[in-house]
C-alpha positions, -999 to +999 in steps of 0.1 A: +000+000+000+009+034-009+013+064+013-022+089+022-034+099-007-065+125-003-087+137-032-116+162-027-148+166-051-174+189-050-211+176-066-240+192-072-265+174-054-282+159-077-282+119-089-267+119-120-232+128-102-230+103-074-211+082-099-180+110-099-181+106-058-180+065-063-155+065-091-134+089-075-135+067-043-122+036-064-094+059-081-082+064-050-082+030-037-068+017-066-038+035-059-033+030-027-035-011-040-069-023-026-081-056-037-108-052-063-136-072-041-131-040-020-131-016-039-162-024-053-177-026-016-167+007-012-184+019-043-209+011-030-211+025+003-199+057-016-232+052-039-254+042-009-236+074+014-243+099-013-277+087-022-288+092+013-269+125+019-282+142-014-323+127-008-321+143+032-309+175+015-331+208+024-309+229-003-300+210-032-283+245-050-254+240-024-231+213-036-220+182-015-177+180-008-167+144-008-127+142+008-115+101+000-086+097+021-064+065+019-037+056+043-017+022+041-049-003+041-076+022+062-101+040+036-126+071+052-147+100+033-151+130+049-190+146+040-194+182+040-227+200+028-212+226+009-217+261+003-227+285-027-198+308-024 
C-alpha cells in the first residue's frame, strides 16, 4: 500500500453525479492497492452514502464536498454539505 493519498470533489446534489463521488472513491483506492472485491464494496457504500446524503438534502443548489482519504490499508470519506460561495 501506498502512502495517504486524499482527493476532494465537489457535486452538485443531484443523482446523476454520485457516480463522480464512487469512481473517484475507487481511483483512490486503486492507488493505494486495494483488492478489487473492496473496492467495489466501497463503491458502493460511496453510492449508498451519497444517495442518502443528497435525498435528506433541504438545499439541493449547495453542492455536497466528498474528501476520499487512503492511508496504508484504512479507507474514510469526509462529508461536508457545501456552500454556494
Amino acid at each position: 500500500m501506498g502512502a495517504t493519498e486524499r482527493v476532494d470533489v465537489t457535486i452538485p446534489k443531484r443523482p446523476e453525479f454520485v457516480s463522480v463521488a464512487r469512481l473517484t472513491a475507487a481511483a483512490v483506492a486503486g492507488r493505494q492497492g486495494f483488492a478489487f472485491d473492496e473496492i467495489e464494496d466501497l463503491k458502493i457504500a460511496v453510492s449508498e452514502a451519497c444517495t442518502l446524503l443528497i435525498r435528506a438534502a433541504t438545499d439541493t443548489s449547495a453542492p455536497l464536498r466528498i474528501a476520499s482519504c487512503c492511508a496504508g490499508t484504512s479507507w474514510r470519506c469526509l462529508w461536508r454539505p457545501g456552500s454556494r460561495a
